[in-house]
NUZAZA-283379 format. One line per 10 residues: number of its first residue (from 1); their letters; for each residue x, y, z of C-alpha. Coordinates in nm, 4 decimals, m for minus. Example, Ala and Ser with C-alpha at 12.3 -4.5 7.8 and 13.67 -1.06 7.14 Angstrom:
BEGIN
1 = AS = 1.2300 m0.4500 0.7800; 1.3670 m0.1060 0.7140
//
This chain:
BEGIN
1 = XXXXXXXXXX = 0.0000 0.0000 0.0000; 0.1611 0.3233 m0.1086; 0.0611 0.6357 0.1469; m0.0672 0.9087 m0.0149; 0.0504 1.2821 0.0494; m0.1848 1.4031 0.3003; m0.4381 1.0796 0.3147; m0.4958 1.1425 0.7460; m0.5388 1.5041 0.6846; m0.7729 1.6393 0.4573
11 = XXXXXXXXXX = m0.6588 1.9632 0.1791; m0.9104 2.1702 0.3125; m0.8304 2.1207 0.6893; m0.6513 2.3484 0.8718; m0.3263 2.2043 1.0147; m0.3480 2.3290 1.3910; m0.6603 2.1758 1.4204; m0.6519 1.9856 1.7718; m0.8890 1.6860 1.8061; m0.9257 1.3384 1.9976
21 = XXXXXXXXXX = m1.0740 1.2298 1.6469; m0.8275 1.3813 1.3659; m0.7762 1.1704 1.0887; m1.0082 0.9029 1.2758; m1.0777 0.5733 1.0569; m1.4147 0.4095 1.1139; m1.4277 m0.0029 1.2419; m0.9960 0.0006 1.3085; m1.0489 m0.1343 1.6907; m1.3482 m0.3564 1.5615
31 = XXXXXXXXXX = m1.0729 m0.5288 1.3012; m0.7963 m0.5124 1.5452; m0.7135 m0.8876 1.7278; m0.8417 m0.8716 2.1052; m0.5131 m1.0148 2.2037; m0.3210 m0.6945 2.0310; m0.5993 m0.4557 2.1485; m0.5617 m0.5996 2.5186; m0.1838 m0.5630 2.4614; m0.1601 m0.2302 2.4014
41 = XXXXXXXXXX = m0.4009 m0.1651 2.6883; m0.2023 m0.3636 2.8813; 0.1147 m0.1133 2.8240; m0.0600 0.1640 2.8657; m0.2190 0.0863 3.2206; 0.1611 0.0484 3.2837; 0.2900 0.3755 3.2413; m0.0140 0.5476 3.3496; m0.0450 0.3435 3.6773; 0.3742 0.3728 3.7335
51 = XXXXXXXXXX = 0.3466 0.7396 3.6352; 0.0764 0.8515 3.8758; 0.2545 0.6703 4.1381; 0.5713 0.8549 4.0493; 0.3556 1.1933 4.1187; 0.2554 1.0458 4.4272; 0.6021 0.9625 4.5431; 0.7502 1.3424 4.4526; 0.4470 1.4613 4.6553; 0.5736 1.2849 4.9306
61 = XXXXXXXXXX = 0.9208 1.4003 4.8912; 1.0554 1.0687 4.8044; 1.1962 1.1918 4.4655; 1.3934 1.4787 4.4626; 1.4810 1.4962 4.0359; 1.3187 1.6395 3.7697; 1.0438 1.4116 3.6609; 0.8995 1.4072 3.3071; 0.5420 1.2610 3.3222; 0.4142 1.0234 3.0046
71 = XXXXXXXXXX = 0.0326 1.0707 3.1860; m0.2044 1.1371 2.9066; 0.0481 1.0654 2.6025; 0.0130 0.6639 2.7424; m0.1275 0.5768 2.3645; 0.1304 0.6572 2.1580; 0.4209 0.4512 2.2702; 0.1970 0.1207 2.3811; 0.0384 0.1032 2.0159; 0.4054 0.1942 1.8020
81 = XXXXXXXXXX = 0.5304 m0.0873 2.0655; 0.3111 m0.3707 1.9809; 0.4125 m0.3477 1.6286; 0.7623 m0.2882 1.6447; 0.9277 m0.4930 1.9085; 1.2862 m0.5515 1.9121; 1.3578 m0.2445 1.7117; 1.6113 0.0129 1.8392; 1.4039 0.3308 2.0435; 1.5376 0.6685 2.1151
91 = XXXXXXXXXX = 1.2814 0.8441 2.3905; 1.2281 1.2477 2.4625; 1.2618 1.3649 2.8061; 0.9050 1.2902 2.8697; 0.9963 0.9274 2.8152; 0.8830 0.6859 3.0665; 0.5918 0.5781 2.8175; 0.8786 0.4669 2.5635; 1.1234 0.2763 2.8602; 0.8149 0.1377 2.9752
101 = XXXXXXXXXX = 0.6273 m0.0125 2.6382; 0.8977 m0.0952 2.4949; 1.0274 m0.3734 2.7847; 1.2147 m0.1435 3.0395; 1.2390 m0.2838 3.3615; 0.9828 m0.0969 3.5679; 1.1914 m0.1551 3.9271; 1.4856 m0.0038 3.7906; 1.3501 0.3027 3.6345; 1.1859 0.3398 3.9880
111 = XXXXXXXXXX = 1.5281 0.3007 4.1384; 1.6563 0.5670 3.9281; 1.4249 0.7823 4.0199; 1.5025 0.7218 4.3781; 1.8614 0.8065 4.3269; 1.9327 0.4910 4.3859; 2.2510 0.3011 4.2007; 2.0581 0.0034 4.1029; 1.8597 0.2755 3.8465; 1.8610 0.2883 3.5126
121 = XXXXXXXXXX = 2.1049 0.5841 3.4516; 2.2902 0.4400 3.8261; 2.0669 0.6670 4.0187; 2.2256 0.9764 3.8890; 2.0291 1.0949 3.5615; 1.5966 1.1311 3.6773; 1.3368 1.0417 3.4093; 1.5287 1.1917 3.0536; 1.8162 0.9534 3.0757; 1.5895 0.6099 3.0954
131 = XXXXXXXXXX = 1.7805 0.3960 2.9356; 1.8163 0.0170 2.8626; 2.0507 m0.0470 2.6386; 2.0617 m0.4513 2.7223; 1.6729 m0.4188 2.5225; 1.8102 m0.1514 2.3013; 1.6191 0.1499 2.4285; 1.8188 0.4969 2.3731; 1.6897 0.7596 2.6267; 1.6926 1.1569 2.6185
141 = XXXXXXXXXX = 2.0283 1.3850 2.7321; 1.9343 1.6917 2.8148; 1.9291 1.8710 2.4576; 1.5650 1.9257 2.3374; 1.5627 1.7350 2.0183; 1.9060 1.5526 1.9925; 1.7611 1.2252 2.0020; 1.6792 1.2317 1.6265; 2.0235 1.2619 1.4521; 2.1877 0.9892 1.7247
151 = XXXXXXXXXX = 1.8645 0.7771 1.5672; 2.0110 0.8387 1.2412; 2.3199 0.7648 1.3378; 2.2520 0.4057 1.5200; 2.0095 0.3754 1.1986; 2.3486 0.3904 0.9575; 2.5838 0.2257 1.2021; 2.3091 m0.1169 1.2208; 2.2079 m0.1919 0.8942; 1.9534 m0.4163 0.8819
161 = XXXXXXXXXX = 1.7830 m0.2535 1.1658; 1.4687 m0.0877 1.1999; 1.5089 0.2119 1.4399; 1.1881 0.4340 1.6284; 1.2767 0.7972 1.7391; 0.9780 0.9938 1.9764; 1.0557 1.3771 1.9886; 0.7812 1.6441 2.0733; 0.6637 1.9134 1.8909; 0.9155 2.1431 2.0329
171 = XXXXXXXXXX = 1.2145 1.9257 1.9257; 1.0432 1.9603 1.5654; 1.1913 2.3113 1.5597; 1.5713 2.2794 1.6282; 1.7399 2.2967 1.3201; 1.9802 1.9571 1.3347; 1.5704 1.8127 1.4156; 1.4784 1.9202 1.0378; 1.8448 1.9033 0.9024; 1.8313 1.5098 1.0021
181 = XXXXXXXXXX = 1.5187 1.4512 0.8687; 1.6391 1.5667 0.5358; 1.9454 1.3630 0.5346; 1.7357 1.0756 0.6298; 1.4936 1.0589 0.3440; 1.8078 1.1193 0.1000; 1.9905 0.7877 0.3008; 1.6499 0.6283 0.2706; 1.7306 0.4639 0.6332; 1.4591 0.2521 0.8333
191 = XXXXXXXXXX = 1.3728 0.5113 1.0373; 1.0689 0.5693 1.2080; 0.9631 0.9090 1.3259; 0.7075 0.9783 1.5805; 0.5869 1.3144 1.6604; 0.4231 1.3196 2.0118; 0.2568 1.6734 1.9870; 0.1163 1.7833 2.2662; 0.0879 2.1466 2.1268; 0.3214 2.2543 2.4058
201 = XXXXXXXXXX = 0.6572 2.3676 2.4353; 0.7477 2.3996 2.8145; 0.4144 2.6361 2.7923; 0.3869 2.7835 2.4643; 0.1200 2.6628 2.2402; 0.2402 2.5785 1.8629; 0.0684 2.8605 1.7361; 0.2829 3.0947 1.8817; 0.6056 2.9588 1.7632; 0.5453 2.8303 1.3786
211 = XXXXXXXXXX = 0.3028 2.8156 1.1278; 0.4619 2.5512 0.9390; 0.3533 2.1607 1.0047; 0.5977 1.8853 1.1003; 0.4300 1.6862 0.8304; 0.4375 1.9333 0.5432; 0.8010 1.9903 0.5985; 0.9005 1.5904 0.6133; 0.6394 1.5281 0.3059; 0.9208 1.7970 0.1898
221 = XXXXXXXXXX = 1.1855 1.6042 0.2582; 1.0581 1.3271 0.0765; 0.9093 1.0925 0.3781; 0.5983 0.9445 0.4393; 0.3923 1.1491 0.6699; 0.0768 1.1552 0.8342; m0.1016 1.3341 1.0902; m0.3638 1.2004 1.3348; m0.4680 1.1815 1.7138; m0.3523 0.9392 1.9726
231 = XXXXXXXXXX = m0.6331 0.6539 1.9504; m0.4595 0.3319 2.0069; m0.6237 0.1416 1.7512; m0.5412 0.4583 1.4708; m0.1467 0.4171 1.5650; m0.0967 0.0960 1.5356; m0.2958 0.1146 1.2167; m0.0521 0.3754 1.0477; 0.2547 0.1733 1.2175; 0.1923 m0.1349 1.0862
241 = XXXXXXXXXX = 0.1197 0.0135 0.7147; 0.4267 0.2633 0.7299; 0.7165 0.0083 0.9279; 0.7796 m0.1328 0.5059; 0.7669 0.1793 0.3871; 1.0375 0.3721 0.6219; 1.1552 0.6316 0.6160; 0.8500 0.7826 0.7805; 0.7325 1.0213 1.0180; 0.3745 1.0050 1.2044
251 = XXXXXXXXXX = 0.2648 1.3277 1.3640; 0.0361 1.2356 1.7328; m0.1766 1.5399 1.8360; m0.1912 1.3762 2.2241; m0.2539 1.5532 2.5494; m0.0023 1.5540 2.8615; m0.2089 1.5566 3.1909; 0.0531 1.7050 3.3768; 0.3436 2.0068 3.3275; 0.6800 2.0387 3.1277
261 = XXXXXXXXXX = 0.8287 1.9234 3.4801; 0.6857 1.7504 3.8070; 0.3321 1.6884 3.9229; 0.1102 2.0223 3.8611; m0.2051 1.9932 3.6639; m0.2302 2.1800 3.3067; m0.5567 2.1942 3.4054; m0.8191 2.0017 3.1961; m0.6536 1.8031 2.9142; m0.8467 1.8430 2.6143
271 = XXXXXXXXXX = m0.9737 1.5012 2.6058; m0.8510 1.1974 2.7665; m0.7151 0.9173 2.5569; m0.7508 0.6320 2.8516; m1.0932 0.7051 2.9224; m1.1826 0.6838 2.5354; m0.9960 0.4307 2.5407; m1.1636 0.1801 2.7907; m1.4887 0.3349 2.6467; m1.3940 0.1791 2.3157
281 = XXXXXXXXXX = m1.2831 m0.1893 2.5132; m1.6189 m0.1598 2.6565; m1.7882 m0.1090 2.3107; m1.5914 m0.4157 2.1405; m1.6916 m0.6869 2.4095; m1.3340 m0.6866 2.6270; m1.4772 m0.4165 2.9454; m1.4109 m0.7373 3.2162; m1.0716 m0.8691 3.0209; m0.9847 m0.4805 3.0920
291 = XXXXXXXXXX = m1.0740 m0.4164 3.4150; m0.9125 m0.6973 3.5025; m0.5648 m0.6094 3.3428; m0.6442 m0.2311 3.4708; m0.6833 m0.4218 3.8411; m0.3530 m0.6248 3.7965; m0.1019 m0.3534 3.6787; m0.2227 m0.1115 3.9687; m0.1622 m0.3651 4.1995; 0.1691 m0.4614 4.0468
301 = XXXXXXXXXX = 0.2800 m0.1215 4.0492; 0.1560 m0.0712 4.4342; 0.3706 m0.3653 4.5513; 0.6264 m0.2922 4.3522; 0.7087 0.1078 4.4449; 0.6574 m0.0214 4.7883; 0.9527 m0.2822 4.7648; 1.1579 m0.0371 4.6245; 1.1118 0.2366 4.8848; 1.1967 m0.0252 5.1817
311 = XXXXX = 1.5044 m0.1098 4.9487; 1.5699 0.2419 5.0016; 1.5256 0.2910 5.3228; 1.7127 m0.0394 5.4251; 2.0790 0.0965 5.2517
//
């Protein structure tokens, strides 16, 4: 299936347009397997149930580092994971989502975010630096967008490999961001791009800082593009049709629950992708096979934060 320029965003729409059902495709979740559609609920009750008790523990003042939270953006990473597994994945700084879905261990990203030495970056590096390279995840260092040429880079350096780089919407601005995405689609590597826009940089909407689209700017370039919101069911749709046909870029309008850095509220979220979610779940037949993996992960991630904190506490 060739992509066609534009196909998940209409000519005559306007390209800021924010929506929890832009570039929606009608029956997706009914066609999708209930074992993959459990799956990528599965991963995302993971990082929202680990992330919320991350809040919880900086509330309490058992984290002291700068914590990125994937609350809201849970979608995105879960569905890109369930079709690409094994692939090389560079994260942004709001990356837990990405360390998480994509087979991180859970009790050491909790360690490093205890400063403990057992953590992912040895206790030393917060939620940015999750890395885990034994499962070949690459994790964010500090400069907003470098991610994307290092992606490039492992993408020449491992050929044969398929390679999956998040950034934000911010990152989309820095000019090595747009400068690599040229020199991919000239090097024609198998590189996925995923654009988790949020419409936020720090706390500046996008309309304030562009009025150019990441996707009109790869299409450019000479990648496949395509813009659309975070419904599970739609990513894994346009990953599975674009992972043959790299290099690509998909472009996630998706909502963060929770600021730039640490636990304050952005207020309301526009919409929220885990409620629609097990409203969908719900609507296909699977509402008790959810609850009961919703029921299992928060219990998982209870007992395990708790063993971790009395690891603490015991050194």
């Amino acid at each position: 299936m060739s992509i066609e320029r534009g196909i998940a965003q209409g000519p005559q729409q306007p390209r800021m347009v924010r929506s929890p059902d832009w570039g929606m495709m009608e029956g997706l979740a009914e066609a999708c397997s209930p074992e993959r559609s459990l799956a990528m609920f599965r991963k995302m009750c993971l990082t929202r149930y680990f992330d919320l008790r991350v809040r919880q523990a900086q509330l309490d003042n058992d984290i002291e580092c700068l914590i990125y939270l994937s609350v809201g953006q849970e979608a995105v990473a879960a569905a890109v994971a369930v079709v690409m597994e094994g692939c090389y994945v560079l994260g942004q700084h709001r990356g837990h989502s990405v360390y998480l879905s994509f087979g991180g261990r859970p009790e050491r990203l909790a360690d490093e975010l205890l400063g403990m030495s057992t953590g992912c970056c040895g206790g030393m590096g917060g939620s940015p630096p999750s890395h885990d390279f034994e499962r070949k995840i690459v994790a964010h260092n500090g400069l907003i967008g470098d991610q994307v040429p290092v992606a490039a880079g492992i993408a020449l350096a491992a050929p044969g490999e398929r390679v999956i780089c998040f950034f934000g919407d911010g990152a989309a601005e820095e000019d090595y961001v747009l400068a690599t995405l040229g020199f991919v689609a000239t090097k024609k590597l198998p590189l996925l791009f995923v654009c988790e826009d949020n419409d936020l940089s720090v706390l500046t909407p996008t309309v304030e800082r562009r009025n150019w689209s990441v996707v009109d700017v790869a299409q450019g370039f000479g990648l496949n593009a395509v813009d659309i919101t975070d419904d599970p069911w739609l990513i894994e749709y346009w990953t599975t049709t674009l992972a043959d046909q790299l290099p690509a870029i998909i472009n996630i309008r998706t909502c963060r629950e929770f600021w730039h850095n640490g636990t304050g509220s952005d207020n309301n979220a526009e919409w929220s992708r885990f409620d629609l979610t097990k409203a969908k779940l719900t609507e296909i037949g699977l509402r008790d096979k959810a609850r009961a993996i919703e029921l299992e992960i928060k219990t998982f991630v209870e007992d395990l934060w708790n063993e971790r904190l009395q690891r603490r506490s015991a050194i």
